[in-house]
Chimera marker file (.cmm) of the C-alpha trace (Angstrom):
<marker_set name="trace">
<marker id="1" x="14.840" y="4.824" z="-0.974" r="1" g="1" b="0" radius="0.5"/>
<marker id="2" x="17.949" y="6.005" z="0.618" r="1" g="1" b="0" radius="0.5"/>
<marker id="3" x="16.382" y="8.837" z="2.796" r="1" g="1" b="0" radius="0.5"/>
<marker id="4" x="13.932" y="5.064" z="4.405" r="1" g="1" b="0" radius="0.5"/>
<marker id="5" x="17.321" y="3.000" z="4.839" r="1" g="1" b="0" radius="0.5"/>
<marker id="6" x="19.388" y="6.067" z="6.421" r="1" g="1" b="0" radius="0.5"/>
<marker id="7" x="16.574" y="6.407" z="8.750" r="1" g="1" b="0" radius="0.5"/>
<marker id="8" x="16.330" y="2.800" z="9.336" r="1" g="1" b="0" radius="0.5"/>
<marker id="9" x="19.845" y="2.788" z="10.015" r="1" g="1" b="0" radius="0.5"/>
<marker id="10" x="19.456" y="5.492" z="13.108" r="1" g="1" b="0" radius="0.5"/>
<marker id="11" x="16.939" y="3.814" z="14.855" r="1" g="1" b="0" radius="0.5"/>
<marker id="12" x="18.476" y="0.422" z="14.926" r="1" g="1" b="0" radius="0.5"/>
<marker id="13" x="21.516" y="2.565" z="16.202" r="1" g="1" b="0" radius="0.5"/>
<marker id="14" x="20.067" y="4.448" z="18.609" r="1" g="1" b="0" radius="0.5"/>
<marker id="15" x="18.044" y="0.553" z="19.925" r="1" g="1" b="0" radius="0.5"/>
<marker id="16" x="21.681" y="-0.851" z="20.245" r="1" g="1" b="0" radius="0.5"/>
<marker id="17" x="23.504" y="2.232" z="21.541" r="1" g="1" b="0" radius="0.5"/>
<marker id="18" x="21.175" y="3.830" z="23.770" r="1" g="1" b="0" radius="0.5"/>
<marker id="19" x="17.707" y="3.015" z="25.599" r="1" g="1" b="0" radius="0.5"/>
<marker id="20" x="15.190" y="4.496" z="23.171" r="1" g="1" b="0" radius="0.5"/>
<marker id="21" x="12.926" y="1.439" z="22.348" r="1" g="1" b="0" radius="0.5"/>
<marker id="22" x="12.419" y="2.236" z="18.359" r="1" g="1" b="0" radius="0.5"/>
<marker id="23" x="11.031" y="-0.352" z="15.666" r="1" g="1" b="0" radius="0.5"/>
<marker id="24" x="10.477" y="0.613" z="11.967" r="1" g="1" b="0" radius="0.5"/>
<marker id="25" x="7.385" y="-0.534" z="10.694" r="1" g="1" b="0" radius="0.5"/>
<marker id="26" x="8.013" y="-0.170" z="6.829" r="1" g="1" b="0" radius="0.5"/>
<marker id="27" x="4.452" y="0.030" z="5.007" r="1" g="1" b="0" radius="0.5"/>
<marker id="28" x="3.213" y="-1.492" z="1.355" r="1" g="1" b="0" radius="0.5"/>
<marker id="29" x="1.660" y="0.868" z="-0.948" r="1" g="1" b="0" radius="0.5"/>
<marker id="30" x="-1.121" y="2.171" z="1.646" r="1" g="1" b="0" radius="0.5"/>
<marker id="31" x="-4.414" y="3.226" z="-0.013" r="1" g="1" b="0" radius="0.5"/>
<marker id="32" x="-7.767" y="3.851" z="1.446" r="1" g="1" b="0" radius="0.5"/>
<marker id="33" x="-10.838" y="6.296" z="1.687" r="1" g="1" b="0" radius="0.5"/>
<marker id="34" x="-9.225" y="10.505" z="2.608" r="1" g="1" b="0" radius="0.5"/>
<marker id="35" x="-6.172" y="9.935" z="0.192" r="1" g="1" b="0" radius="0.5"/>
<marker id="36" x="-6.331" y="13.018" z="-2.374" r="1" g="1" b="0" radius="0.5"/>
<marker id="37" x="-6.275" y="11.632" z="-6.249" r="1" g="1" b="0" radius="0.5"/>
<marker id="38" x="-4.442" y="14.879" z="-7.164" r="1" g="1" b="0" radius="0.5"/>
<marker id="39" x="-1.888" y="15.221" z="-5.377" r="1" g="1" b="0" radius="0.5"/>
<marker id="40" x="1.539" y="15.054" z="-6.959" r="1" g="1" b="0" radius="0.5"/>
<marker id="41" x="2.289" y="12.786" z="-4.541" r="1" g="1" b="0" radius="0.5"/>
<marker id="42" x="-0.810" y="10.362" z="-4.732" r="1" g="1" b="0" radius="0.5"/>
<marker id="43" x="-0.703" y="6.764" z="-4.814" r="1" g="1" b="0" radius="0.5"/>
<marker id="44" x="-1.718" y="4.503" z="-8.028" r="1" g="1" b="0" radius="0.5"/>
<marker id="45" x="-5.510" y="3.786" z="-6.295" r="1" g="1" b="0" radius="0.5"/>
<marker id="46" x="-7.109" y="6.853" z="-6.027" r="1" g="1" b="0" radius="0.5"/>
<marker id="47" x="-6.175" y="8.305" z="-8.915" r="1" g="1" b="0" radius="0.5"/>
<marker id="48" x="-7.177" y="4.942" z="-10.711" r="1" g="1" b="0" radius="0.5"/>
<marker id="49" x="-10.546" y="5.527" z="-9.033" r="1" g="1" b="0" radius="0.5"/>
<marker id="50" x="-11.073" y="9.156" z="-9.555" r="1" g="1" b="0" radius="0.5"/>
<marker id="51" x="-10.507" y="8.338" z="-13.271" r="1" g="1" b="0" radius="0.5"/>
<marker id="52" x="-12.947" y="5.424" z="-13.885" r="1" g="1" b="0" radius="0.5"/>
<marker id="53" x="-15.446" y="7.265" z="-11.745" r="1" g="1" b="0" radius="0.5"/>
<marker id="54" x="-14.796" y="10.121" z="-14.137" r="1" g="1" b="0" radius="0.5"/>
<marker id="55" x="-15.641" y="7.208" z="-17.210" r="1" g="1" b="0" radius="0.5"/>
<marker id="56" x="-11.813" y="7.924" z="-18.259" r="1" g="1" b="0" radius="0.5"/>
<marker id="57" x="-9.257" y="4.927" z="-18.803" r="1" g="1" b="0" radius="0.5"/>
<marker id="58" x="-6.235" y="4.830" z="-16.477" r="1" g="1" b="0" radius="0.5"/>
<marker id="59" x="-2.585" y="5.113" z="-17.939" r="1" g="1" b="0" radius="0.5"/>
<marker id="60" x="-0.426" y="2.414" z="-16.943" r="1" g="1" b="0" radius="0.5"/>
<marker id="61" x="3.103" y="2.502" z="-18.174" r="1" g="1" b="0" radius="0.5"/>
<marker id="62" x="4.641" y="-0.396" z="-18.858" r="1" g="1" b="0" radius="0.5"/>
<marker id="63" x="2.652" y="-3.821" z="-20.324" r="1" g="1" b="0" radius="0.5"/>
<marker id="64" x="0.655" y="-3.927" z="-16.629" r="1" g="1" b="0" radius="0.5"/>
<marker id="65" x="1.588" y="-7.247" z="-15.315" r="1" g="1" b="0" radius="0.5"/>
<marker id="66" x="4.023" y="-5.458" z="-12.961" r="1" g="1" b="0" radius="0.5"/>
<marker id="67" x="2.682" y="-6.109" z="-9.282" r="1" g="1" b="0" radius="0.5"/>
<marker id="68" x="2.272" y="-4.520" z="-5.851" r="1" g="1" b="0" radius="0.5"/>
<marker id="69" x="1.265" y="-5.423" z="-2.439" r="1" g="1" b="0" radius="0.5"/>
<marker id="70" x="-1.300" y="-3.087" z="-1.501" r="1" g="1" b="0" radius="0.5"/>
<marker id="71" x="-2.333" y="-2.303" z="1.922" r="1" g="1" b="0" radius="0.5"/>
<marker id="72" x="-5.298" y="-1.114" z="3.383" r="1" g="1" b="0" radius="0.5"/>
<marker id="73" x="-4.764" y="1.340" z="5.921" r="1" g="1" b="0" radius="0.5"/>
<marker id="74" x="-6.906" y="-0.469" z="8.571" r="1" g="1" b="0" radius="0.5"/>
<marker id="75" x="-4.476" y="-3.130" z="8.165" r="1" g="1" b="0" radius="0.5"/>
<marker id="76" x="-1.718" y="-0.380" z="8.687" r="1" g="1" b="0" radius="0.5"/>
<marker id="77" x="-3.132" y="1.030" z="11.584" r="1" g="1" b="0" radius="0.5"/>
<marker id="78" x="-3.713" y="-2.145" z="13.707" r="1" g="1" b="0" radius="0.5"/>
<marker id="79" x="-0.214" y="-3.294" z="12.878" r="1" g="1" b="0" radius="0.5"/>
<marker id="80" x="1.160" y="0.334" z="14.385" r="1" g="1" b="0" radius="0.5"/>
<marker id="81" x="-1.579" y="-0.569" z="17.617" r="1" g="1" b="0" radius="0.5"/>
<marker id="82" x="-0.178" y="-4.268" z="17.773" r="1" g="1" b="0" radius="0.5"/>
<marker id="83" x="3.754" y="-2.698" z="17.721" r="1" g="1" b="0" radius="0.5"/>
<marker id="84" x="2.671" y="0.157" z="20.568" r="1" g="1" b="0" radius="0.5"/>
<marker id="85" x="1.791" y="-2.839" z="22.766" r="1" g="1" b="0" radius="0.5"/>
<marker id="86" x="4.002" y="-5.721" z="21.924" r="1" g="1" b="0" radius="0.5"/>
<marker id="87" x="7.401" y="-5.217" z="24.173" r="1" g="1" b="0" radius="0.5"/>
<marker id="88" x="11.043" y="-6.546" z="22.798" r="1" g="1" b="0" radius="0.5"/>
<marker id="89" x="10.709" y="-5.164" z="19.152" r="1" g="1" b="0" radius="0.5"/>
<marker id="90" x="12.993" y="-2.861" z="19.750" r="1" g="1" b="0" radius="0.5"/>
<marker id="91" x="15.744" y="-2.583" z="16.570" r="1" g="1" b="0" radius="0.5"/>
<marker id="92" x="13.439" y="-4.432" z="14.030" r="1" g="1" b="0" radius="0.5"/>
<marker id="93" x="12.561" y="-3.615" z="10.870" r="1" g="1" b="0" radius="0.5"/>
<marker id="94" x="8.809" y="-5.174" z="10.431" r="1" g="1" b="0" radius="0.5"/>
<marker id="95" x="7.116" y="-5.044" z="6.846" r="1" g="1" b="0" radius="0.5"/>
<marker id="96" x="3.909" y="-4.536" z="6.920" r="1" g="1" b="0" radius="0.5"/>
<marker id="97" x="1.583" y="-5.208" z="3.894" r="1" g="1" b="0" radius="0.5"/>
<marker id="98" x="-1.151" y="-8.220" z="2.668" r="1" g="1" b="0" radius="0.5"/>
<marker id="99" x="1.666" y="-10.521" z="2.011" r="1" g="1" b="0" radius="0.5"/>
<marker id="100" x="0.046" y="-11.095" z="-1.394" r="1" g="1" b="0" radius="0.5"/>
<marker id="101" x="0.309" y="-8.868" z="-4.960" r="1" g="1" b="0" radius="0.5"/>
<marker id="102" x="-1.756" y="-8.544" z="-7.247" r="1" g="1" b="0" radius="0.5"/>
<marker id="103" x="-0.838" y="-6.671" z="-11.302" r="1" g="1" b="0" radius="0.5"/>
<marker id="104" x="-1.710" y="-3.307" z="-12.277" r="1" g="1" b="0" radius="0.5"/>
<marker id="105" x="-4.049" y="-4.940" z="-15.227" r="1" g="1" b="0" radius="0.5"/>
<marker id="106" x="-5.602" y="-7.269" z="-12.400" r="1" g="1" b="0" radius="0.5"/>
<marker id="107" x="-6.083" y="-3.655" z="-10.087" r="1" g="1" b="0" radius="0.5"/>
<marker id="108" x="-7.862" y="-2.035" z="-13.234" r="1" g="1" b="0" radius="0.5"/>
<marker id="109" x="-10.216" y="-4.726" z="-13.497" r="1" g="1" b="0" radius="0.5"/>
<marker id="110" x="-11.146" y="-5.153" z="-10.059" r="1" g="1" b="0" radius="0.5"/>
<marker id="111" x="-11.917" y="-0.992" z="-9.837" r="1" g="1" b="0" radius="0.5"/>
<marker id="112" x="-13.764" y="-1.506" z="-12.998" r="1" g="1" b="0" radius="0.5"/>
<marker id="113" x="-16.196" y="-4.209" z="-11.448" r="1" g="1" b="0" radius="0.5"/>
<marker id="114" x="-16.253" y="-2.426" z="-8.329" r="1" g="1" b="0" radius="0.5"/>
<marker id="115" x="-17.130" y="0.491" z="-9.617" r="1" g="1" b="0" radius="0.5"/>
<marker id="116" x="-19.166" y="-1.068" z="-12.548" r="1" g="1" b="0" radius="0.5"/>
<marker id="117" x="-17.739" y="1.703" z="-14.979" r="1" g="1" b="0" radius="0.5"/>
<marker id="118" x="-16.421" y="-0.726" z="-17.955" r="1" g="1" b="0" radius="0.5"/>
<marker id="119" x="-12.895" y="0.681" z="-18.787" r="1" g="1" b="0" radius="0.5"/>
<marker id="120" x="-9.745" y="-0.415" z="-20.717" r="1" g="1" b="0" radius="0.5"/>
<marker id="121" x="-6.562" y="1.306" z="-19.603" r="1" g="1" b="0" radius="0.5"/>
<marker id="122" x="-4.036" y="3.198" z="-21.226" r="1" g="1" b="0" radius="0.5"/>
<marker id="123" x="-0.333" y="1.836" z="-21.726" r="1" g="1" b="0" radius="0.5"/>
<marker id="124" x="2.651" y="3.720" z="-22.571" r="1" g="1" b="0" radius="0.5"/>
<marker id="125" x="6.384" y="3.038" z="-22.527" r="1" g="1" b="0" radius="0.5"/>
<marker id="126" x="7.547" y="1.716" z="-18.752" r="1" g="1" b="0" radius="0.5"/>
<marker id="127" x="9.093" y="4.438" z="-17.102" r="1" g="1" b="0" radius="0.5"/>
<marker id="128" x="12.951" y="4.281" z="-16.384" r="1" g="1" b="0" radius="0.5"/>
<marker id="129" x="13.588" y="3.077" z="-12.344" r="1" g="1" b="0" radius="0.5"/>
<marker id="130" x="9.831" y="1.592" z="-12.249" r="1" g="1" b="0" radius="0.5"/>
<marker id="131" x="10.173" y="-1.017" z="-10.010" r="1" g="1" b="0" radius="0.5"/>
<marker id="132" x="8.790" y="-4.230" z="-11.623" r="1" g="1" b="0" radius="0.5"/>
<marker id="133" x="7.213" y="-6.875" z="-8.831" r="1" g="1" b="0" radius="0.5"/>
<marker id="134" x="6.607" y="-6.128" z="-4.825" r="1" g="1" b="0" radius="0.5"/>
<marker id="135" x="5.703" y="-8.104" z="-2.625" r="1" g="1" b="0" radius="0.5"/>
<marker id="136" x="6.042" y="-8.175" z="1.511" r="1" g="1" b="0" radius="0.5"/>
<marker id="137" x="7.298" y="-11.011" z="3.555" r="1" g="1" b="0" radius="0.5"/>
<marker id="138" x="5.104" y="-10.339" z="6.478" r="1" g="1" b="0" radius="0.5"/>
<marker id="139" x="6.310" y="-13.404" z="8.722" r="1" g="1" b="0" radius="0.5"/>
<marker id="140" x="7.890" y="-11.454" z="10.871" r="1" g="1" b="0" radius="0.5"/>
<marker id="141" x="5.144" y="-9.092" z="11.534" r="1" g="1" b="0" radius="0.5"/>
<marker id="142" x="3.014" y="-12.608" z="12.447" r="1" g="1" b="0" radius="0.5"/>
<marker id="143" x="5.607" y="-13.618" z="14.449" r="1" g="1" b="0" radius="0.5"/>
<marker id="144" x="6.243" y="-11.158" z="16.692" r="1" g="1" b="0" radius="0.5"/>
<marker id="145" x="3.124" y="-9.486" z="16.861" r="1" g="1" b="0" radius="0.5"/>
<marker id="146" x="0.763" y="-11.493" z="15.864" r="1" g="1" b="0" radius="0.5"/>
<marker id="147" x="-0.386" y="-9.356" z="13.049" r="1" g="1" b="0" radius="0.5"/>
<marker id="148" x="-2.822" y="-10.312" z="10.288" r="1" g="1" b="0" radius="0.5"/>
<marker id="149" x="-4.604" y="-7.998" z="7.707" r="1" g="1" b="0" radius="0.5"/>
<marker id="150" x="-7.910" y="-8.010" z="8.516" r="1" g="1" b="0" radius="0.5"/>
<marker id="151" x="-9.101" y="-5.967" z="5.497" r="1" g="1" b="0" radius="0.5"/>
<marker id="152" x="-8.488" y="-7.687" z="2.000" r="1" g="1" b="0" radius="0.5"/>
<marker id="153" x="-7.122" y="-6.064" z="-0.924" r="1" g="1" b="0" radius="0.5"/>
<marker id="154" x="-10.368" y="-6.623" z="-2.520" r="1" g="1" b="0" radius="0.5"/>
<marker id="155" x="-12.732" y="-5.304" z="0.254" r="1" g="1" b="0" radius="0.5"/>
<marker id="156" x="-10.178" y="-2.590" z="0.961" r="1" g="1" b="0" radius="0.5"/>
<marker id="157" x="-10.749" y="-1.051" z="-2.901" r="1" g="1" b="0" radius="0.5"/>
<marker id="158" x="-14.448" y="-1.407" z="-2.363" r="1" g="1" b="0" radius="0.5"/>
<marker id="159" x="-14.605" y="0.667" z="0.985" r="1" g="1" b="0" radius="0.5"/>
<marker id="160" x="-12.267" y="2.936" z="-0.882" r="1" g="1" b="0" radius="0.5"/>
<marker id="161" x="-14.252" y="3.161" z="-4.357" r="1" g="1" b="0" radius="0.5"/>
<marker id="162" x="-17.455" y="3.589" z="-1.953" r="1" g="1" b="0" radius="0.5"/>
<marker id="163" x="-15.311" y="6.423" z="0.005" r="1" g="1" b="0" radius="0.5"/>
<marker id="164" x="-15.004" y="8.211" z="-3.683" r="1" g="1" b="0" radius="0.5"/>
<marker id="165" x="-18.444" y="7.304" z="-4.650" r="1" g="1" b="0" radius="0.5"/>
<marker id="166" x="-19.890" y="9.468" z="-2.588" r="1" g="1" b="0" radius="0.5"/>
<marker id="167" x="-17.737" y="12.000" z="-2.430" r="1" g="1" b="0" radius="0.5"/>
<marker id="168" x="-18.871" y="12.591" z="-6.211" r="1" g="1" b="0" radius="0.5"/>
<marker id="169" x="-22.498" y="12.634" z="-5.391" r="1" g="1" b="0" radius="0.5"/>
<link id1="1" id2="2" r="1" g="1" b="0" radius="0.2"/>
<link id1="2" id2="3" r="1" g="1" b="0" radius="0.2"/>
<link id1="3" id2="4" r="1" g="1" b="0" radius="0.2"/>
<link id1="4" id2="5" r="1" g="1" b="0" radius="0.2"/>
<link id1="5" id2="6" r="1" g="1" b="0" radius="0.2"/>
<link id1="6" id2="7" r="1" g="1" b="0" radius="0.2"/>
<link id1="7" id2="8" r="1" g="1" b="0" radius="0.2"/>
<link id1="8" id2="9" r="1" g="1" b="0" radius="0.2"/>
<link id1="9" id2="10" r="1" g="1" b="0" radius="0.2"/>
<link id1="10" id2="11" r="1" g="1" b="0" radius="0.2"/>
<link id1="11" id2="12" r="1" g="1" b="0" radius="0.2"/>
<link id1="12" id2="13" r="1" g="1" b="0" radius="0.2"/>
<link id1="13" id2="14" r="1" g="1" b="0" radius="0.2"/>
<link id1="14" id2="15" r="1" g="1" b="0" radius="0.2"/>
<link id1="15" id2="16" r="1" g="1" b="0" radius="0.2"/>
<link id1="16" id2="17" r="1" g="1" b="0" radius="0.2"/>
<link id1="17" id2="18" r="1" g="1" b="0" radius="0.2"/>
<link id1="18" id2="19" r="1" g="1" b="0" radius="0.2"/>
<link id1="19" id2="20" r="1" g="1" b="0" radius="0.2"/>
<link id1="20" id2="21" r="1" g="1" b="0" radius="0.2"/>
<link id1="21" id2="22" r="1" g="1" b="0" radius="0.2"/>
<link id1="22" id2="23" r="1" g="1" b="0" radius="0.2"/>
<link id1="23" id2="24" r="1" g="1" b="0" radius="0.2"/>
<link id1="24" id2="25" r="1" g="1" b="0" radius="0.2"/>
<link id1="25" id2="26" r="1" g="1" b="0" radius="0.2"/>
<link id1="26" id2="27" r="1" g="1" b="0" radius="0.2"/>
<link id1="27" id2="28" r="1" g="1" b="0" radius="0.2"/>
<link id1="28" id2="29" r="1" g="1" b="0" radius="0.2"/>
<link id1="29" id2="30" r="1" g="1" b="0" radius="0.2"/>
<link id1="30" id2="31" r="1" g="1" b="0" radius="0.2"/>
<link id1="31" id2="32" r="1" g="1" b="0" radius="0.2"/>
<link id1="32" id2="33" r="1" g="1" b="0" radius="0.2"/>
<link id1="33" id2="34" r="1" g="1" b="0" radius="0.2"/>
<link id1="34" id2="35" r="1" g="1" b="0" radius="0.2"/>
<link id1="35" id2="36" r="1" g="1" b="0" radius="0.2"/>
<link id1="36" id2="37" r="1" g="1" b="0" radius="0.2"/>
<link id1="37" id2="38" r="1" g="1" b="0" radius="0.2"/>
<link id1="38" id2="39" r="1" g="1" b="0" radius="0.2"/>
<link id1="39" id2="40" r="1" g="1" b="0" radius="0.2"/>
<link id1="40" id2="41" r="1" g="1" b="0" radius="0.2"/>
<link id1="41" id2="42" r="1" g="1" b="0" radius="0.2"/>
<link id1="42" id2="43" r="1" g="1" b="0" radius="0.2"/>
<link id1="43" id2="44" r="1" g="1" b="0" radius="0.2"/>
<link id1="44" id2="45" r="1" g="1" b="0" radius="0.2"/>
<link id1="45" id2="46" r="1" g="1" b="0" radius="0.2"/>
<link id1="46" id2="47" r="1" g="1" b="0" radius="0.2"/>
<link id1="47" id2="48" r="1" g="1" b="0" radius="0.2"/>
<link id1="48" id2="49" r="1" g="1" b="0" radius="0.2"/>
<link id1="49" id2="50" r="1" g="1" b="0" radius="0.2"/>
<link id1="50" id2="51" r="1" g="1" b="0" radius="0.2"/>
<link id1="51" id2="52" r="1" g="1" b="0" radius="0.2"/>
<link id1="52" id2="53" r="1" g="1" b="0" radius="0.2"/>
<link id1="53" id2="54" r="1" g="1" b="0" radius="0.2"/>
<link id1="54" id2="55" r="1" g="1" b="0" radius="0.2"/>
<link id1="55" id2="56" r="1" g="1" b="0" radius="0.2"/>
<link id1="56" id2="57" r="1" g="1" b="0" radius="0.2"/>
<link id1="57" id2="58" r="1" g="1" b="0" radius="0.2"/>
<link id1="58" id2="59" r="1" g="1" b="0" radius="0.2"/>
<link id1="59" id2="60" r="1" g="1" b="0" radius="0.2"/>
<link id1="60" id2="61" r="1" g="1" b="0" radius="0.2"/>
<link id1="61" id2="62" r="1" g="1" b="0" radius="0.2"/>
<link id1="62" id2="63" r="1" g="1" b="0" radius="0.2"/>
<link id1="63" id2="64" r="1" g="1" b="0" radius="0.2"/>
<link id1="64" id2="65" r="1" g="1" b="0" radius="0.2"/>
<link id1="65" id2="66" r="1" g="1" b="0" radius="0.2"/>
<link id1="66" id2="67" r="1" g="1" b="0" radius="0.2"/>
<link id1="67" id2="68" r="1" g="1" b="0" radius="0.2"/>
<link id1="68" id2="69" r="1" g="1" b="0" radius="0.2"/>
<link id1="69" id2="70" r="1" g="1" b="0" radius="0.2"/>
<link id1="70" id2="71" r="1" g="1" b="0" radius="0.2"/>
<link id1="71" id2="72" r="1" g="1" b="0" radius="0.2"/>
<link id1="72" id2="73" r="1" g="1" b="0" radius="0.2"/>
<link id1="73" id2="74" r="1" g="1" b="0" radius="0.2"/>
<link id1="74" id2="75" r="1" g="1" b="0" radius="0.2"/>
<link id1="75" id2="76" r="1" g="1" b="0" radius="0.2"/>
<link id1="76" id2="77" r="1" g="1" b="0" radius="0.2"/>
<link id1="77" id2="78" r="1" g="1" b="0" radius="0.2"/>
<link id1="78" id2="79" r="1" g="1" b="0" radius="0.2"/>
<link id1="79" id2="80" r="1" g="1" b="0" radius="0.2"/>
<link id1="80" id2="81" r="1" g="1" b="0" radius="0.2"/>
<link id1="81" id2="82" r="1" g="1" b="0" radius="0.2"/>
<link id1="82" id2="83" r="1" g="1" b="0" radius="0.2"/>
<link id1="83" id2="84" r="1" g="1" b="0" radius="0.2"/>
<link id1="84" id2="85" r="1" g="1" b="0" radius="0.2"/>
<link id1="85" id2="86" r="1" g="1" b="0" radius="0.2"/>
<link id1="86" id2="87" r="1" g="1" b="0" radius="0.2"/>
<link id1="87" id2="88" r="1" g="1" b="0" radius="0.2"/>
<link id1="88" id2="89" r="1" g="1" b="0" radius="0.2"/>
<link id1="89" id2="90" r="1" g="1" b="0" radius="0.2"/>
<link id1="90" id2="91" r="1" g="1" b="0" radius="0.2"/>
<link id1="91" id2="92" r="1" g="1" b="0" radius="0.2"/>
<link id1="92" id2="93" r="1" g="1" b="0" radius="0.2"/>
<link id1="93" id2="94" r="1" g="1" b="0" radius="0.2"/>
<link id1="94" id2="95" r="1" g="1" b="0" radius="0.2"/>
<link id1="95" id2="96" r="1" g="1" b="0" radius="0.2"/>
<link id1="96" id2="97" r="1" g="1" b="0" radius="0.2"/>
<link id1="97" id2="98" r="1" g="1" b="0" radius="0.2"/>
<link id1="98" id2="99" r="1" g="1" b="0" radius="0.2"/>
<link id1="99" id2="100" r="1" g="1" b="0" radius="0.2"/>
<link id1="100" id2="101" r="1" g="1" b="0" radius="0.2"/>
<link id1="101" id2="102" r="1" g="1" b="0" radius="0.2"/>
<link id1="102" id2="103" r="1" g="1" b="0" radius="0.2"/>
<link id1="103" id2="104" r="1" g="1" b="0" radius="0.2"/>
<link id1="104" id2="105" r="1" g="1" b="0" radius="0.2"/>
<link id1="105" id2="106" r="1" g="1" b="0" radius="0.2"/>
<link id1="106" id2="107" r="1" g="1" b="0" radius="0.2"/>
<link id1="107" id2="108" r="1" g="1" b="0" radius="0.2"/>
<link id1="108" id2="109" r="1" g="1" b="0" radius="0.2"/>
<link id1="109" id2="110" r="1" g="1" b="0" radius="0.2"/>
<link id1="110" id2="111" r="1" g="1" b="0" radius="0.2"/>
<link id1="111" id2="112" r="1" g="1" b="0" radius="0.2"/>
<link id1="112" id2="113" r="1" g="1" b="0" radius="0.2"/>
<link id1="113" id2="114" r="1" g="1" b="0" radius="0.2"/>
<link id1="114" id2="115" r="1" g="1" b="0" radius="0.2"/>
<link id1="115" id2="116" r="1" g="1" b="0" radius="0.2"/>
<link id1="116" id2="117" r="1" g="1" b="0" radius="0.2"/>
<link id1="117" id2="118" r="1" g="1" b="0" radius="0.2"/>
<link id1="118" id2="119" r="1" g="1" b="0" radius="0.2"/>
<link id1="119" id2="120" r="1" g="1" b="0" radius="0.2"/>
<link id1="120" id2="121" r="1" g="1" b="0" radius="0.2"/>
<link id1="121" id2="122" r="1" g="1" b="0" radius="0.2"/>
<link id1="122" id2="123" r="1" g="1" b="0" radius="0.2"/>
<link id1="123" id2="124" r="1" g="1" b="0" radius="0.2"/>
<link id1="124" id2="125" r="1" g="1" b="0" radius="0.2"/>
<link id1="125" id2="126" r="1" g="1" b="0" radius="0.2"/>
<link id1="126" id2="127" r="1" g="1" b="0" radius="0.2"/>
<link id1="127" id2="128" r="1" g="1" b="0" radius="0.2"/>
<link id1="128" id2="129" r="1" g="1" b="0" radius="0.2"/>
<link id1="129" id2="130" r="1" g="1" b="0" radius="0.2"/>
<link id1="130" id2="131" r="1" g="1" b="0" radius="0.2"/>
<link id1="131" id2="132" r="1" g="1" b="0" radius="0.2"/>
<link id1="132" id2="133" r="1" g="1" b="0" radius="0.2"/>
<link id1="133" id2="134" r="1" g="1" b="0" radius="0.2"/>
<link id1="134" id2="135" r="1" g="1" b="0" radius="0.2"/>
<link id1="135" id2="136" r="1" g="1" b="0" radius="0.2"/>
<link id1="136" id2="137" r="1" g="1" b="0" radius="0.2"/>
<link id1="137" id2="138" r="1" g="1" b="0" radius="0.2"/>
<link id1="138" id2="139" r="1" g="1" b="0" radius="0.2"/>
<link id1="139" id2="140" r="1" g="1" b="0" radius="0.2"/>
<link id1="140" id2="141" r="1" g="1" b="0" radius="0.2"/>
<link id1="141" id2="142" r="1" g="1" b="0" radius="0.2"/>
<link id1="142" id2="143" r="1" g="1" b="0" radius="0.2"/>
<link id1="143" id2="144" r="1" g="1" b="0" radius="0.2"/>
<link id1="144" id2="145" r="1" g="1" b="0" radius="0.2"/>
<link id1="145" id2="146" r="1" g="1" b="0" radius="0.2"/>
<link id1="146" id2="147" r="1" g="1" b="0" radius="0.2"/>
<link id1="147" id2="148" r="1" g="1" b="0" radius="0.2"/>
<link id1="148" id2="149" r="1" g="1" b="0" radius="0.2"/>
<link id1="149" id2="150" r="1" g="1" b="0" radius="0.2"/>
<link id1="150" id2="151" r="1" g="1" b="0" radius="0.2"/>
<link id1="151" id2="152" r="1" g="1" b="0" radius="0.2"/>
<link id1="152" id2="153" r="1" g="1" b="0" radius="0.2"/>
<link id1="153" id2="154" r="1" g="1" b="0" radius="0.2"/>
<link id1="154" id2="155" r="1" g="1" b="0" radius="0.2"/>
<link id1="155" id2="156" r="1" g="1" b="0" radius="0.2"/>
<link id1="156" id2="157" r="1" g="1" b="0" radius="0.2"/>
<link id1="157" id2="158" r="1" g="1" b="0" radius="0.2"/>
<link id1="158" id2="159" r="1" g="1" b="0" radius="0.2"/>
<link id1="159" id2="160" r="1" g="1" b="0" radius="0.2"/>
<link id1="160" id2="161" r="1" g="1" b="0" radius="0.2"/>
<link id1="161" id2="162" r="1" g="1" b="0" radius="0.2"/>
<link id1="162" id2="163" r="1" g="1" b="0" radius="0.2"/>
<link id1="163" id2="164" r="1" g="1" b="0" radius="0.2"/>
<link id1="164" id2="165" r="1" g="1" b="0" radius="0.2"/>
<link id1="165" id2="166" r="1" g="1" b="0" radius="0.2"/>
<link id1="166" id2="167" r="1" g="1" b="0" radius="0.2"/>
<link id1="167" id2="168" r="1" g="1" b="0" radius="0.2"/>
<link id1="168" id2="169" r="1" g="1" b="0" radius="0.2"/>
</marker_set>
């Protein structure tokens, strides 16, 4: 949170005070195929994955209508290849994402048909801080350079539950 703004806050600094070109590109909850389930630091998808793969139910805490805009890192990557060539962005702040959410009970289900394991997840108490609803406005990214996701959310968790798939083979 504050660590993102603070750096946010340099580079628009050093665009207005200086002639280093920057632009922030600020990403949504970026999942796809490589990302390690058990890491500490790993992202709701692949551990959701790794678990129905496993036949175990996910925990999700809180009552899982709580939303997020995933993106698939394809989708990341051509927005950073669309911002390397686009001139004048320098001092924005561009989200990049789907532009659409979907809820952590709507996530379970679609890794359950995708990976046609038939699971029910866990819930516990929401945690303290959890943030309840995301969701990018990604007009700006459109706007100035031309971005759209080309991968869906949906096809995006079934390259990534074929990516696990066979890693378990």
């Amino acid at each position: 949170g504050e660590s993102k703004y603070q750096g946010e806050v340099h580079c628009h600094r050093f665009a207005t005070e200086t002639e280093l070109e920057t632009v922030v590109l600020r990403y949504f909850n970026v999942f796809g195929p490589g990302q390690d389930p058990d890491s500490p630091y790993s992202a709701v998808i692949p551990k959701f994955i790794s678990l129905i793969l496993a036949g175990q139910s996910p925990t999700i805490f809180g009552d899982g209508q709580q939303s997020r805009d995933f993106t698939f890192v394809e989708n990341v990557v051509q927005a950073n290849l669309l911002a390397a060539r686009v001139h004048q962005l320098s001092g924005h702040s561009i989200n990049i994402a789907n532009g659409r959410s979907i809820s952590l009970r709507q996530l379970v289900a679609l890794l359950s048909e995708y990976t046609a394991e038939s699971v029910e997840p866990v819930f516990e108490a929401a945690r303290a801080g959890d943030i309840l609803h995301s969701c990018a406005n990604i007009s700006k990214a459109r706007e100035l350079l031309e971005y759209q996701p080309l991968v869906s959310i949906e096809e995006g968790l079934k390259r990534t539950v074929d990516f696990f798939r066979s890693r378990s083979l």
